[in-house]
mmCIF file of the N, C-alpha and C atoms, coordinates in Angstrom:
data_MODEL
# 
_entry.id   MODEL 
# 
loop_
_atom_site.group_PDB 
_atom_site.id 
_atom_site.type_symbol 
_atom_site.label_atom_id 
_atom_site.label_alt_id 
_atom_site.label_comp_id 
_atom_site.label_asym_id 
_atom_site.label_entity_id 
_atom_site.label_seq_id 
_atom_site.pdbx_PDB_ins_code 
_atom_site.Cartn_x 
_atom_site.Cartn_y 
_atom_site.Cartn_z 
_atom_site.occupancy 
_atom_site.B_iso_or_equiv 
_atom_site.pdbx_formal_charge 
_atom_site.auth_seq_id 
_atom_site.auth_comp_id 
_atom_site.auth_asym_id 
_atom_site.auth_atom_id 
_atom_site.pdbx_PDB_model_num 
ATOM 1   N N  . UNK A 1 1  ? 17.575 19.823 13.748 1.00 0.00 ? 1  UNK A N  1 
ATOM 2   C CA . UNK A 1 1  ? 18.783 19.115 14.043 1.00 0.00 ? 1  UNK A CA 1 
ATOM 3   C C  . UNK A 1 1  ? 19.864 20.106 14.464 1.00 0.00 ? 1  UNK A C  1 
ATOM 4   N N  . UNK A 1 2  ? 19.698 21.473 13.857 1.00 0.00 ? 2  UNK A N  1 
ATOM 5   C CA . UNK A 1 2  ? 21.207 22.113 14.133 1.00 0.00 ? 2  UNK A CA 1 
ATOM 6   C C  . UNK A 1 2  ? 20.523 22.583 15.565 1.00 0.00 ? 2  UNK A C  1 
ATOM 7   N N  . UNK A 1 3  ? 19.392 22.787 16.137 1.00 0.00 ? 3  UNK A N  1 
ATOM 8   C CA . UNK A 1 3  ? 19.042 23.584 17.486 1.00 0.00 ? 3  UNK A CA 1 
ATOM 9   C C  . UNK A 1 3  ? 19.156 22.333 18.206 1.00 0.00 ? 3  UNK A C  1 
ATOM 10  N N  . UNK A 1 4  ? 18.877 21.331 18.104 1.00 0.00 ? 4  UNK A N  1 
ATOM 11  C CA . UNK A 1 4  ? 19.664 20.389 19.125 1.00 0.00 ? 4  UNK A CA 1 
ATOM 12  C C  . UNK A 1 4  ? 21.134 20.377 19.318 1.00 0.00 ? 4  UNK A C  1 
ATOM 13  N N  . UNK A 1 5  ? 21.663 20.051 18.386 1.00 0.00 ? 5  UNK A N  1 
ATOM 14  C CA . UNK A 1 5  ? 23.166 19.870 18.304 1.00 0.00 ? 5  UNK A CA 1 
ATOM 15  C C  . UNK A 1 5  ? 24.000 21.255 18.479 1.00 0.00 ? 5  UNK A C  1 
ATOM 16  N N  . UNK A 1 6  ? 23.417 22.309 18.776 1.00 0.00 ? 6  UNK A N  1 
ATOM 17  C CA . UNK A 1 6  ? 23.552 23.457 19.373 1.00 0.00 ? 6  UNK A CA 1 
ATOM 18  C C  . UNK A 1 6  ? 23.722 23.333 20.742 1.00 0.00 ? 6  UNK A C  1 
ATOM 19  N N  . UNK A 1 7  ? 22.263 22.935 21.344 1.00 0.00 ? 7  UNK A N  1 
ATOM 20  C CA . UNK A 1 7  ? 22.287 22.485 22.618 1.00 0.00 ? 7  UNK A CA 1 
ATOM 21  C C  . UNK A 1 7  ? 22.739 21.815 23.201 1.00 0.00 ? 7  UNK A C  1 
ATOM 22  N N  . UNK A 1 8  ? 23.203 20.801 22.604 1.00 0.00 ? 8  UNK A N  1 
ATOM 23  C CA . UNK A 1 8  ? 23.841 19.362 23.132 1.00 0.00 ? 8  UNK A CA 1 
ATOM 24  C C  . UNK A 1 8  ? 25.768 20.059 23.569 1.00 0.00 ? 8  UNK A C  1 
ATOM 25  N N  . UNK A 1 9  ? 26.217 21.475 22.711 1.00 0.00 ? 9  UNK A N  1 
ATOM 26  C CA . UNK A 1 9  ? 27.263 21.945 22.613 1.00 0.00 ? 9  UNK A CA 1 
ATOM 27  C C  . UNK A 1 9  ? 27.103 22.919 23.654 1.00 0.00 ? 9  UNK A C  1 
ATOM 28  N N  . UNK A 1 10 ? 26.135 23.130 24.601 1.00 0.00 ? 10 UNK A N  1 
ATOM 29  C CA . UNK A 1 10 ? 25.939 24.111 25.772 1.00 0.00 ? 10 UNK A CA 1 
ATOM 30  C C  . UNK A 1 10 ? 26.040 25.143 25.281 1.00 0.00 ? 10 UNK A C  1 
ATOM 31  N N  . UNK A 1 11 ? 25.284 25.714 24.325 1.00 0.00 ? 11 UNK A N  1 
ATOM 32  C CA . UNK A 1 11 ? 25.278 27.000 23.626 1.00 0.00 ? 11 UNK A CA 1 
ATOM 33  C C  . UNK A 1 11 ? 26.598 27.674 23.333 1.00 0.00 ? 11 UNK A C  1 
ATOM 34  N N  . UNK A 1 12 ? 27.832 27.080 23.310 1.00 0.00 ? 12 UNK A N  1 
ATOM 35  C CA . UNK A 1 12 ? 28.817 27.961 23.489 1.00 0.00 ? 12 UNK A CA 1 
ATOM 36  C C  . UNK A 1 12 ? 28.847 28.531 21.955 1.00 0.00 ? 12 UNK A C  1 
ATOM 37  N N  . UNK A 1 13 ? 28.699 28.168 20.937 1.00 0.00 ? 13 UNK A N  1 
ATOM 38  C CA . UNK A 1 13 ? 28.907 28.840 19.241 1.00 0.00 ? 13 UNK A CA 1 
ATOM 39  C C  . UNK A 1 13 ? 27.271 29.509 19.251 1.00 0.00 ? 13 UNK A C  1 
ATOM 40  N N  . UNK A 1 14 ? 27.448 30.326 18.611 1.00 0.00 ? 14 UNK A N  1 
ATOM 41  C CA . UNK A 1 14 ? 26.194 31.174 17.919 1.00 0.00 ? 14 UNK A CA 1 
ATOM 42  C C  . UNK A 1 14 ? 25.369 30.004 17.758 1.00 0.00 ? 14 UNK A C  1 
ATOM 43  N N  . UNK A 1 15 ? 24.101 30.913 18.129 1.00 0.00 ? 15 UNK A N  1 
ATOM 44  C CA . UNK A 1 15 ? 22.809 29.669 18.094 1.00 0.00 ? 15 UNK A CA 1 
ATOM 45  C C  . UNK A 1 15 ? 22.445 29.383 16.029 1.00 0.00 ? 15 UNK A C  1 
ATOM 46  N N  . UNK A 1 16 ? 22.307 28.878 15.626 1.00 0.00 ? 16 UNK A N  1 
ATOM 47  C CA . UNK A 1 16 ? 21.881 28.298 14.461 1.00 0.00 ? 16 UNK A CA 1 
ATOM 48  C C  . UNK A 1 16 ? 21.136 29.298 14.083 1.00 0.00 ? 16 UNK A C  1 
ATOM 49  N N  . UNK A 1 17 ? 20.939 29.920 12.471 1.00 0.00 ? 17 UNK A N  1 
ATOM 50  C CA . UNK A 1 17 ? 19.751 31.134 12.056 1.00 0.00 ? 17 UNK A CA 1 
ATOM 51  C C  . UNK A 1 17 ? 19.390 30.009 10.895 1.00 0.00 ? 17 UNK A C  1 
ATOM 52  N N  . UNK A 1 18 ? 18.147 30.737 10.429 1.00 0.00 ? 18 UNK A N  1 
ATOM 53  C CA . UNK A 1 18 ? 17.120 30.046 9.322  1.00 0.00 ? 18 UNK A CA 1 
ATOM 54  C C  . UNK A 1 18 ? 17.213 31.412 8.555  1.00 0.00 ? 18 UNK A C  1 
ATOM 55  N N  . UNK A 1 19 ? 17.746 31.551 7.430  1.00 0.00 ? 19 UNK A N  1 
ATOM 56  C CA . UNK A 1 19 ? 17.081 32.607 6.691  1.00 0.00 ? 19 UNK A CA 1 
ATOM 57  C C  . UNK A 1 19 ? 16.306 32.594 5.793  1.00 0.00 ? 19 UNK A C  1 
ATOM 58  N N  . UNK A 1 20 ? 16.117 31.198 5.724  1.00 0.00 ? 20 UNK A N  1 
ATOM 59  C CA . UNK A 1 20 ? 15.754 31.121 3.873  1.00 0.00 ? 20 UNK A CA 1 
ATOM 60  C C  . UNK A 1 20 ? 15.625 31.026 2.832  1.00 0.00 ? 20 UNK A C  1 
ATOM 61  N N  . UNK A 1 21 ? 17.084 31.335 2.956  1.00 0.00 ? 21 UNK A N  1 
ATOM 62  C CA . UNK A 1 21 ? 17.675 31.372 1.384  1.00 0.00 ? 21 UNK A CA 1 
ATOM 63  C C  . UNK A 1 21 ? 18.562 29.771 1.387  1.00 0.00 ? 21 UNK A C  1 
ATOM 64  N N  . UNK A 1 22 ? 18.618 29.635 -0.263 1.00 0.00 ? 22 UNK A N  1 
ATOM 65  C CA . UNK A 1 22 ? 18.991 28.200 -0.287 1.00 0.00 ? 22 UNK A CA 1 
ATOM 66  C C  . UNK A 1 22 ? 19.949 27.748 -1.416 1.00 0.00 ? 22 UNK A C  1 
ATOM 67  N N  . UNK A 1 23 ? 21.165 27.239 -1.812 1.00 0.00 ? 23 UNK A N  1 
ATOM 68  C CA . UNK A 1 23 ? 21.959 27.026 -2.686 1.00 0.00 ? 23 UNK A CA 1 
ATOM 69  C C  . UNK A 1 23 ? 21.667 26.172 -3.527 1.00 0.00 ? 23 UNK A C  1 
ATOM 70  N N  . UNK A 1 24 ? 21.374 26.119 -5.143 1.00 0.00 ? 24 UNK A N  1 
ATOM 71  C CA . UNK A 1 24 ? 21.398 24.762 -6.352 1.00 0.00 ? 24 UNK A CA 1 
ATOM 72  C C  . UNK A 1 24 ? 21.894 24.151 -5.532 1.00 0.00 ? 24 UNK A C  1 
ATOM 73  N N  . UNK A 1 25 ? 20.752 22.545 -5.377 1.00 0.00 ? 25 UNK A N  1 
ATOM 74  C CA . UNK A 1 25 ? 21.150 21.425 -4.935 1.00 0.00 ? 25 UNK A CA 1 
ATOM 75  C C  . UNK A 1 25 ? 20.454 21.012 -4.112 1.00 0.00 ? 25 UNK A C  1 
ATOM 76  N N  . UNK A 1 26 ? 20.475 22.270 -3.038 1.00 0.00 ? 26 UNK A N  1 
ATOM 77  C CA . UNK A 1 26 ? 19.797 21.543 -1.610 1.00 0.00 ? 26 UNK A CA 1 
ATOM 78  C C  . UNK A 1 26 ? 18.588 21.001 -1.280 1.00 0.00 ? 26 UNK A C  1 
ATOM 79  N N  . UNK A 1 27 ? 18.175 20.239 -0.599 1.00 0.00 ? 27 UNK A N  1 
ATOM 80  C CA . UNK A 1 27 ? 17.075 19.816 -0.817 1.00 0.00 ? 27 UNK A CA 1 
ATOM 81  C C  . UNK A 1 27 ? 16.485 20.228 0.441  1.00 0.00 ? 27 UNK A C  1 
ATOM 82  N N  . UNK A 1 28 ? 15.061 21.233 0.179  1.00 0.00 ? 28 UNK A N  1 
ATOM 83  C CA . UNK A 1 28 ? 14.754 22.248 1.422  1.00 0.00 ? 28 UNK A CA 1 
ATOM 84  C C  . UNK A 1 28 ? 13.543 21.487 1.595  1.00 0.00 ? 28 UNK A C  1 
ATOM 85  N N  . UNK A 1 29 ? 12.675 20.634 1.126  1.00 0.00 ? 29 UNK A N  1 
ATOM 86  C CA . UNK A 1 29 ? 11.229 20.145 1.723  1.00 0.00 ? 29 UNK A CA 1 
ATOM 87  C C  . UNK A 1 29 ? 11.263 18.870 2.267  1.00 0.00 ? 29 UNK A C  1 
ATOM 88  N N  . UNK A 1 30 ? 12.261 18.530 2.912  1.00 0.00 ? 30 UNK A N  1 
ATOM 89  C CA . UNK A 1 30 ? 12.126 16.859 3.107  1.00 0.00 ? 30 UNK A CA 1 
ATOM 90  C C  . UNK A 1 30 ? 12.428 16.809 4.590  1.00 0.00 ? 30 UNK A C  1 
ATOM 91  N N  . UNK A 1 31 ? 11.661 16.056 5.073  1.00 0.00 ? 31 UNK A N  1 
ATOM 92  C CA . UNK A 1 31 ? 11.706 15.993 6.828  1.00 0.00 ? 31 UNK A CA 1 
ATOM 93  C C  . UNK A 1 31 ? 11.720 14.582 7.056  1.00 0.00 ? 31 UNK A C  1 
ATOM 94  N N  . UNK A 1 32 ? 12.198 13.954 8.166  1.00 0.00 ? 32 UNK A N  1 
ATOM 95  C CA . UNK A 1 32 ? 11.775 13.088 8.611  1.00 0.00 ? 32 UNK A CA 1 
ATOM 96  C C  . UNK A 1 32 ? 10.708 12.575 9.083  1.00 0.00 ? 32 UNK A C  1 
ATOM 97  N N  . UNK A 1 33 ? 10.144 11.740 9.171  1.00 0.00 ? 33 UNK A N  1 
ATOM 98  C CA . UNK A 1 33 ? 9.148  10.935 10.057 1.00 0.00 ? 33 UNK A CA 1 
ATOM 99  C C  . UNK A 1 33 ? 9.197  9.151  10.271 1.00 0.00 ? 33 UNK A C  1 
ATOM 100 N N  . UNK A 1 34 ? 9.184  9.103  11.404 1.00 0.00 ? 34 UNK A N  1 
ATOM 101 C CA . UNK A 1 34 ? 9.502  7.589  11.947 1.00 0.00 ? 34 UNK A CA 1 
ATOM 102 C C  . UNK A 1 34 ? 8.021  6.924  12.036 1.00 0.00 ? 34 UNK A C  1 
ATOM 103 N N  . UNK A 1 35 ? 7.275  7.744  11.913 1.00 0.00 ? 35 UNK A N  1 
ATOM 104 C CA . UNK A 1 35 ? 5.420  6.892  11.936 1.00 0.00 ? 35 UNK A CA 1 
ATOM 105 C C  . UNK A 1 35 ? 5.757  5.649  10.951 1.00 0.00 ? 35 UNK A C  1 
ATOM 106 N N  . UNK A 1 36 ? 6.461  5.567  9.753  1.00 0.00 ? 36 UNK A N  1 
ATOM 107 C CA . UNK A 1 36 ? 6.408  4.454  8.676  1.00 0.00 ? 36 UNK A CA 1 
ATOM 108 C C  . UNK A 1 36 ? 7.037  3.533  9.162  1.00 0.00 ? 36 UNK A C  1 
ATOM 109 N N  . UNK A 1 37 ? 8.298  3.643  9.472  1.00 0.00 ? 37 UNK A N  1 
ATOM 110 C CA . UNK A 1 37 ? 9.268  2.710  10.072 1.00 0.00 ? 37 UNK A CA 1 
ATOM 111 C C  . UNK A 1 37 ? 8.242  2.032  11.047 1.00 0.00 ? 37 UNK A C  1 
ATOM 112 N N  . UNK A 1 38 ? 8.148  2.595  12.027 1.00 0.00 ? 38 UNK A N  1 
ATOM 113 C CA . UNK A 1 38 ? 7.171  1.945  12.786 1.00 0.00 ? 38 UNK A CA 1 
ATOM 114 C C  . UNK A 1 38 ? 6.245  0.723  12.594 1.00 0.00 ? 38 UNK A C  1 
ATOM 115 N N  . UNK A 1 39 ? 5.186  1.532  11.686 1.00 0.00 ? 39 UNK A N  1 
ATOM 116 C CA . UNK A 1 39 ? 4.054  1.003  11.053 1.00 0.00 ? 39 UNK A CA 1 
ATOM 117 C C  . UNK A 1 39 ? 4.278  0.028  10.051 1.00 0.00 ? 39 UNK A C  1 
ATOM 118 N N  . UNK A 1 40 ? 5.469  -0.038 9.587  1.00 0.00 ? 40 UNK A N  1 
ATOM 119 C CA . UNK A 1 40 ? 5.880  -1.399 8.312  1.00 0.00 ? 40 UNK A CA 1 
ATOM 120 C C  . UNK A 1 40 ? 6.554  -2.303 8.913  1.00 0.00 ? 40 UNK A C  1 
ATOM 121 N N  . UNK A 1 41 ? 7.878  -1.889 9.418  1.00 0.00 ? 41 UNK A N  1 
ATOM 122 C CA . UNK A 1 41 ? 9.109  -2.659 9.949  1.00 0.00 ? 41 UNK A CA 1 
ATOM 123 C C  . UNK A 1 41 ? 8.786  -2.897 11.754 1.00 0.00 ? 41 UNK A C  1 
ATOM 124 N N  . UNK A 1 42 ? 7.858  -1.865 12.512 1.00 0.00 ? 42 UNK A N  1 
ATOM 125 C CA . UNK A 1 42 ? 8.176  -2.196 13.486 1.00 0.00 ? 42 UNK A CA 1 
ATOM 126 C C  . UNK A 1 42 ? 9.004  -1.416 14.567 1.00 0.00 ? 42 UNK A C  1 
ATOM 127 N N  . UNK A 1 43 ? 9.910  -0.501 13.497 1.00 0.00 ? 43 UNK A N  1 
ATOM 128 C CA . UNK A 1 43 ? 10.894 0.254  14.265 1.00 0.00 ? 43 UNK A CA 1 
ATOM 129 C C  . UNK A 1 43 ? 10.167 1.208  15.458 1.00 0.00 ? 43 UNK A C  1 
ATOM 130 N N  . UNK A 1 44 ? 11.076 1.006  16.600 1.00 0.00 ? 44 UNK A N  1 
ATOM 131 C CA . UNK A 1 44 ? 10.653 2.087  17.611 1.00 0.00 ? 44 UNK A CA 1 
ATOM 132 C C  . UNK A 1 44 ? 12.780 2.562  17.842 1.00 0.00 ? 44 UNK A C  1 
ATOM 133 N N  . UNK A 1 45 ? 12.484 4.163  18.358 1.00 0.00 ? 45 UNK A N  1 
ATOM 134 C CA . UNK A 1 45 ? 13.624 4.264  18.598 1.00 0.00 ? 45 UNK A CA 1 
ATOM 135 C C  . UNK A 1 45 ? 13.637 4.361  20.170 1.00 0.00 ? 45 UNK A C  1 
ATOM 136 N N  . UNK A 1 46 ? 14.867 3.654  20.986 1.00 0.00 ? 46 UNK A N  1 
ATOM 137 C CA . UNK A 1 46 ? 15.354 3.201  22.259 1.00 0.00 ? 46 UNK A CA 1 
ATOM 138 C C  . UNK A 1 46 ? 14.995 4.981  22.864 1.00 0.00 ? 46 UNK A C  1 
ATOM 139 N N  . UNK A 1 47 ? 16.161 5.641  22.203 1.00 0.00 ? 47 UNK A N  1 
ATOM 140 C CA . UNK A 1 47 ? 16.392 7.016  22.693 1.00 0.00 ? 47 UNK A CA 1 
ATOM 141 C C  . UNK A 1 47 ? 15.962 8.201  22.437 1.00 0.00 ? 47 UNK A C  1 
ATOM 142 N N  . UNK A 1 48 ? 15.427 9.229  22.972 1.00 0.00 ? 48 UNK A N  1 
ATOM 143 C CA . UNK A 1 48 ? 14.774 10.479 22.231 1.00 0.00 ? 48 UNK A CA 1 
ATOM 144 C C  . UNK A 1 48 ? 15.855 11.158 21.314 1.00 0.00 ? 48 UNK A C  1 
ATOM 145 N N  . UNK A 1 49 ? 15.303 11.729 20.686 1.00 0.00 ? 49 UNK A N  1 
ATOM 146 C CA . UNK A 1 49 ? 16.174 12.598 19.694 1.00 0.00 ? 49 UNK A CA 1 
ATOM 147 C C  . UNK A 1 49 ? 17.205 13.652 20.357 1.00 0.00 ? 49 UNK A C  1 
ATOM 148 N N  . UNK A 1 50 ? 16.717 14.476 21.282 1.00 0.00 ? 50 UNK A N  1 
ATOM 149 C CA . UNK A 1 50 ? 17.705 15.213 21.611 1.00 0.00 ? 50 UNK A CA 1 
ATOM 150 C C  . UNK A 1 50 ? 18.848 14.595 22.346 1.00 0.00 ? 50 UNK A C  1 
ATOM 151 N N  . UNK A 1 51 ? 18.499 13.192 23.090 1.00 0.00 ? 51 UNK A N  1 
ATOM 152 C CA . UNK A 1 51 ? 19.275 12.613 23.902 1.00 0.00 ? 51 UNK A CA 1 
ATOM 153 C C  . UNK A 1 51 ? 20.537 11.923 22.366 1.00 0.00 ? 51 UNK A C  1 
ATOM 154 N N  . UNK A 1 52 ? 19.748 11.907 21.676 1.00 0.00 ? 52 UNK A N  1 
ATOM 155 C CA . UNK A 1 52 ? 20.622 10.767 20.506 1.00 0.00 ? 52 UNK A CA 1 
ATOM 156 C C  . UNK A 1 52 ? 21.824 12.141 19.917 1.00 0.00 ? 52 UNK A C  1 
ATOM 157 N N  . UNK A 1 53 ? 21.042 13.639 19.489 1.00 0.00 ? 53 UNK A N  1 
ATOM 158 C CA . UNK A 1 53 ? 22.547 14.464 19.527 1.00 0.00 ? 53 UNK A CA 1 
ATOM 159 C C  . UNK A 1 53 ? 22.747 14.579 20.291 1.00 0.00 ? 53 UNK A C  1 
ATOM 160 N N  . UNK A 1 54 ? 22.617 14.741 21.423 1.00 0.00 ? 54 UNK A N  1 
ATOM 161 C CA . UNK A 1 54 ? 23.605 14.847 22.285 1.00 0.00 ? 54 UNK A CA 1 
ATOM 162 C C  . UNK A 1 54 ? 24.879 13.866 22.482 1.00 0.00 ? 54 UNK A C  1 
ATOM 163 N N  . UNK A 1 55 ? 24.465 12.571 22.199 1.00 0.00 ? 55 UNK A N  1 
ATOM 164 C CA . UNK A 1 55 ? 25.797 11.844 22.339 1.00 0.00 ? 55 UNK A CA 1 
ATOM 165 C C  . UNK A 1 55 ? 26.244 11.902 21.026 1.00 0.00 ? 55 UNK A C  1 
ATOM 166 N N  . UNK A 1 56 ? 25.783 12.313 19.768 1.00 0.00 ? 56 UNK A N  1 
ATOM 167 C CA . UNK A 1 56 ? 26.371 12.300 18.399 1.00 0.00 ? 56 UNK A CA 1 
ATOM 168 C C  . UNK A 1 56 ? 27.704 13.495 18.801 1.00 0.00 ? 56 UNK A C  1 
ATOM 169 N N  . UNK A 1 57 ? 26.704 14.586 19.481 1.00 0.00 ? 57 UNK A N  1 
ATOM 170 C CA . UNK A 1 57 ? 27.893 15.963 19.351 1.00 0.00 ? 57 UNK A CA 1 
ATOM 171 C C  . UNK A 1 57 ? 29.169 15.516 20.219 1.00 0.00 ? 57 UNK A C  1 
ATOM 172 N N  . UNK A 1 58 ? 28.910 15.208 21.143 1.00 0.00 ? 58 UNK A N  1 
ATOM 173 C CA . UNK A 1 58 ? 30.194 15.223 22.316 1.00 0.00 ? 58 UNK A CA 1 
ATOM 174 C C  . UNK A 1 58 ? 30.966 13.739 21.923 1.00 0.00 ? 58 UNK A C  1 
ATOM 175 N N  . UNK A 1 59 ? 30.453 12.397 20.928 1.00 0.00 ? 59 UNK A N  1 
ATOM 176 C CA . UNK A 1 59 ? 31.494 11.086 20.924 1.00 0.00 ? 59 UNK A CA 1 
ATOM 177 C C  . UNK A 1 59 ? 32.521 12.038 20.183 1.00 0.00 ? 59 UNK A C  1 
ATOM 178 N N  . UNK A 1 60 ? 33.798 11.067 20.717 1.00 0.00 ? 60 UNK A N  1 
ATOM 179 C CA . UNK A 1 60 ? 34.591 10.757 20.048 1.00 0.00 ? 60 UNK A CA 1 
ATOM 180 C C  . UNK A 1 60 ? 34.948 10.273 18.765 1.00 0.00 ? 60 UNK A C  1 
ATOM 181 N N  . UNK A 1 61 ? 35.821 11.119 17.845 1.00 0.00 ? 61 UNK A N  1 
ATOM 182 C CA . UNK A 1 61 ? 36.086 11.273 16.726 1.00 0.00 ? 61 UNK A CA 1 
ATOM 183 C C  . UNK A 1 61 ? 36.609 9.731  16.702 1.00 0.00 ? 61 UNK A C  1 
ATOM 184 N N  . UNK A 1 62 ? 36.945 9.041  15.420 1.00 0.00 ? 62 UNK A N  1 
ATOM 185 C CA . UNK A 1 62 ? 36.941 7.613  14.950 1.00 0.00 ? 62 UNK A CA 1 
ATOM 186 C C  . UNK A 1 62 ? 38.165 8.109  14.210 1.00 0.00 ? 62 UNK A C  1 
ATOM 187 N N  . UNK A 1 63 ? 39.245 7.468  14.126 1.00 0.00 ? 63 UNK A N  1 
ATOM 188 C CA . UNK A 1 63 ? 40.194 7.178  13.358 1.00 0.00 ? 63 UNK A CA 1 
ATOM 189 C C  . UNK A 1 63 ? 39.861 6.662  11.908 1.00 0.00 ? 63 UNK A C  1 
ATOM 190 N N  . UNK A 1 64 ? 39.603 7.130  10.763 1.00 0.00 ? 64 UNK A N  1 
ATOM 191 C CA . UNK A 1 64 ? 39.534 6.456  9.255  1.00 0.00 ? 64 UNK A CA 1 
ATOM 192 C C  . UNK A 1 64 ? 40.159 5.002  9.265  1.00 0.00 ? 64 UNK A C  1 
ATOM 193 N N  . UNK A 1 65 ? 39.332 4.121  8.234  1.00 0.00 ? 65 UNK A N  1 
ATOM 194 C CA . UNK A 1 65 ? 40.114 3.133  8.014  1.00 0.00 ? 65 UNK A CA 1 
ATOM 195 C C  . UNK A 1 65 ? 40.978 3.061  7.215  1.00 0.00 ? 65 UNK A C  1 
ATOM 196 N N  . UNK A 1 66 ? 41.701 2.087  8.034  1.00 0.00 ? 66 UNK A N  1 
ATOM 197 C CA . UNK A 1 66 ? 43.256 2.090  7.325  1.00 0.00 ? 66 UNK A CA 1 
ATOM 198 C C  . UNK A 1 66 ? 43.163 1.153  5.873  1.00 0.00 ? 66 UNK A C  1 
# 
């Protein structure tokens, strides 16, 4: 996710590093997969992933509700 949303930003910030190391809390073994969604519910997604950050990185910020 961060090497897309890297890309989607035209490389201009430092590319994303992996080192390894990990802070109490985080949760480092869990990935996605859409095979289930699929296979139970049906779900297919419209848009590829990199196409989907890409419009995550560049929308427009949302005003909080009032």
């Amino acid at each position: 996710m961060a090497a897309a949303l890297h890309a989607a930003g035209g490389g201009l910030a430092p590319a994303p590093v992996t080192t390894g190391e990990y802070r109490l809390g985080d949760v480092r073994h869990v990935f996605a997969d859409a095979h289930r969604a699929a296979q139970q519910l049906g779900f297919t997604a419209r848009e590829p992933f990199d196409a989907g950050m890409a419009e995550f990185a560049t929308a427009a910020l949302r005003a909080p509700p009032a």
